[in-house]
matplotlib code that plots the C-alpha trace (Angstrom):
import matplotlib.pyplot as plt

x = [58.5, 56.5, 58.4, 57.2, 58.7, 58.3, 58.6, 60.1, 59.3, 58.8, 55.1, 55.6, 56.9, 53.8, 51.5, 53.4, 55.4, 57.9, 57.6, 57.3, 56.9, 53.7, 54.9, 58.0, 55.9, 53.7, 56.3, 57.9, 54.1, 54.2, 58.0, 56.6, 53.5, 55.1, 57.7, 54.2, 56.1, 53.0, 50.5, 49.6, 50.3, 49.4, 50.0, 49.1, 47.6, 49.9, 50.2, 47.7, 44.9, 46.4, 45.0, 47.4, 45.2, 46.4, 44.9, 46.2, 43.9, 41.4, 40.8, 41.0, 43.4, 43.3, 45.9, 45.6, 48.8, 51.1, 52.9, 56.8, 59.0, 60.7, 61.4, 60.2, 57.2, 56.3, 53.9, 53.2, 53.9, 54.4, 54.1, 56.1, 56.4, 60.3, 62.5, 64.3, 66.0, 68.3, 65.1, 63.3, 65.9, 65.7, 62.6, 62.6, 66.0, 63.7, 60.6, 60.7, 61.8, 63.1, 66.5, 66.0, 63.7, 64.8, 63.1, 62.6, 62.3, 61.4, 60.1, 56.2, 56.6, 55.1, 53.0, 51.8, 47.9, 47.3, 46.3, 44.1, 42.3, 41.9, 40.3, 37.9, 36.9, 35.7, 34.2, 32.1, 31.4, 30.3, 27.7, 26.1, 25.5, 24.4]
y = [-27.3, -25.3, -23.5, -21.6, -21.6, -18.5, -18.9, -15.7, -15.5, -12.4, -11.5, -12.7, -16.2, -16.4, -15.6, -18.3, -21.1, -22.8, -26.3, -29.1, -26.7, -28.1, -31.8, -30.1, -28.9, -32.3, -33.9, -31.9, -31.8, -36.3, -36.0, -33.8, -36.1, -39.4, -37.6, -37.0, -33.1, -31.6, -28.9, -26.9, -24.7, -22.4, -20.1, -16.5, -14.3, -11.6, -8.9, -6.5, -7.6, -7.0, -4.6, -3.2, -2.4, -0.2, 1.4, 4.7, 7.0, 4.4, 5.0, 1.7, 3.0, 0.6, 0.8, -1.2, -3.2, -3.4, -2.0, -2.2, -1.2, -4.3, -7.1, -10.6, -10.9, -13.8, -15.8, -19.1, -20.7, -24.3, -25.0, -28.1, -29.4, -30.6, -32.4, -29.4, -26.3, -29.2, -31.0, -28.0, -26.6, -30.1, -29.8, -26.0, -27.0, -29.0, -26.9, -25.1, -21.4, -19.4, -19.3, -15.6, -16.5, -17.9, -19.4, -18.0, -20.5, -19.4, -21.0, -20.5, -18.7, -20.7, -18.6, -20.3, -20.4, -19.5, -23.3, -23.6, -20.4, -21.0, -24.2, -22.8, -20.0, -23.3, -24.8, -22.1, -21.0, -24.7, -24.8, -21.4, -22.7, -26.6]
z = [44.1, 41.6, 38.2, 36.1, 32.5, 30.5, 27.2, 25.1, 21.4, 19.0, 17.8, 14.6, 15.9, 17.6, 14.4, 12.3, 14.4, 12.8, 11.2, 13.9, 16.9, 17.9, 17.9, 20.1, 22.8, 22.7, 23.4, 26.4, 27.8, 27.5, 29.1, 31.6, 32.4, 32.5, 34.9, 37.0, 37.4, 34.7, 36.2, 33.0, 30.0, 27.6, 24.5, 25.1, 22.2, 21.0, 22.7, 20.9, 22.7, 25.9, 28.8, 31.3, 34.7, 37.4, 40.2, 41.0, 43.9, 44.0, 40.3, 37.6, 34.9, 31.8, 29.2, 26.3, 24.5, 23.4, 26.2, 25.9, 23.0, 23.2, 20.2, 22.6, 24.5, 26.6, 24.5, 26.8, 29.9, 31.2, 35.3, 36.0, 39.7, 40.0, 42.6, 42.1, 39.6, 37.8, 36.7, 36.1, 33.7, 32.1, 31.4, 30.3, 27.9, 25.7, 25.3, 21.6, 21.7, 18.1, 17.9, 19.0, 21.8, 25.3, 28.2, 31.8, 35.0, 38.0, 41.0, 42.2, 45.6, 48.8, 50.9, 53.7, 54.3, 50.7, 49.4, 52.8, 52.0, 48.9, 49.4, 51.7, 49.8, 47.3, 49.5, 50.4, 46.8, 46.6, 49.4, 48.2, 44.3, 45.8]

ax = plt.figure().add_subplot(projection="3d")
ax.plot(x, y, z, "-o")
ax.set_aspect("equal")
plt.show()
């Protein structure tokens, strides 16, 4: 099973980590790996930057961030693949959040067929670009 882990910080703990964070998240990613339960993460630039995109009357509206008045934003994300929620909040219990910060887990959603078409729709963009 699939979890996504959130991670919540404030803007300014993602302009200027704390001392040791990197080595922190090194070594949850290594925990992760050796556990073979590691599918990928990444730090997310501040919110800023950010583009909100809806589509209202068949019209693109684009917004850009920040986009709620609120003190944390998620600023990364790890996707472990876990026996189960025990080891997932395992995992998510040592990865470095501020002491103001937290971090969200929550399982990737099955939907059945979607792996399958995506890996046609691959192998089809493959054949066109051989």
């Amino acid at each position: 099973m699939k979890y996504m882990m959130l991670i919540y910080v404030t803007e300014a703990d993602m302009r200027e980590p704390a001392p040791g964070v990197m080595d922190a998240h090194l070594a949850v990613t290594r925990e992760a790996i050796e556990r073979d339960a590691y599918v990928g993460c990444d730090a997310l630039e501040p919110t800023a930057g950010a583009v909100r995109v809806r589509v209202r009357d068949g019209q693109v509206v684009r917004s850009d961030g920040p986009f709620a008045e609120t003190k944390e934003v998620v600023g990364g994300f790890y996707i472990f693949d876990c026996k189960d929620i025990d080891e997932a909040v395992d995992l998510a219990a040592k990865i470095p959040a501020p002491a103001s910060g937290w971090i969200e887990v929550r399982r990737v959603a099955t939907i059945p067929g979607w792996d399958e078409a995506i890996a046609d729709m691959r192998a089809a963009a493959r054949s066109v670009h051989a």
